[in-house]
N, C-alpha and C positions, 0 to 999 in steps of 0.2 A: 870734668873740671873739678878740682879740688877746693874748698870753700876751705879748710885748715888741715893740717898736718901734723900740730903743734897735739901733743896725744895729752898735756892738759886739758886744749880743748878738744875731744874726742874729733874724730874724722869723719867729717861729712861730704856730700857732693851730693849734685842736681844729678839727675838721670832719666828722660823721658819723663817728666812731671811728676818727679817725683824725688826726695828729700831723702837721703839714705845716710844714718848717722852711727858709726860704728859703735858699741858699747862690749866692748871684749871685758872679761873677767876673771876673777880664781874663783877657786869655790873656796881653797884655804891661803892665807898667805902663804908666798916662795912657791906658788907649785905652777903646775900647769895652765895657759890663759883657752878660754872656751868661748870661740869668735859669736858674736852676738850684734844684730844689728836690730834699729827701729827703722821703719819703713812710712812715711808720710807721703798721700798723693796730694798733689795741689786742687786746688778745686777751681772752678768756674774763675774765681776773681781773684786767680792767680794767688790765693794763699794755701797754706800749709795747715790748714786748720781741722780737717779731719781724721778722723781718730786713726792714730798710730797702729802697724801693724810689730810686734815684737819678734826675731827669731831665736833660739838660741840652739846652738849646732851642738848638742854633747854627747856626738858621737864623734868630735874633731877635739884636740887638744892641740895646741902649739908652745913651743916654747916661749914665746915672748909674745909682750900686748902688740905690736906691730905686725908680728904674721899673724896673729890672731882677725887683726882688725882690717887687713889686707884679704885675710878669707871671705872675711863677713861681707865685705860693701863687696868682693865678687860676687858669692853666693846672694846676694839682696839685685845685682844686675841681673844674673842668669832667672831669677824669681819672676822678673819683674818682664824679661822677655818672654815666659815660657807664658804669660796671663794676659 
């Protein structure tokens, strides 16, 4: 389930209790986006309040913040299964 789409507000979604919030980036303006997500599990009383897990993939490049941010909250699933 998708919480927003809107890539002002970066893209987030629930997953197994847990809060995956893409943050795709360059390293210089115009160039390549390098998919990057935060990872928050919920805790006991259903909040989001423990400390954030960060990943950032820069061994992946994409050409836009969209595949960028589509890698991430993949790669933040497949994480999150394999644990």
């Amino acid at each position: 389930m998708i919480m927003s789409e809107d890539h002002a507000m970066k893209s987030s979604i629930c997953y197994k209790n847990c809060l995956i919030r893409s943050e795709s980036f360059q390293l210089i303006p115009n160039s390549s986006w390098v998919p990057q997500y935060t990872l928050t599990r919920q805790n006991r009383m259903n909040d989001f309040t423990a400390i954030p897990r960060h990943h950032a993939r820069l061994d992946k490049v994409f050409a836009t913040e969209t595949e960028a941010d589509d890698f991430a909250l993949q790669d933040a699933m497949q994480w999150i299964d394999s644990n």
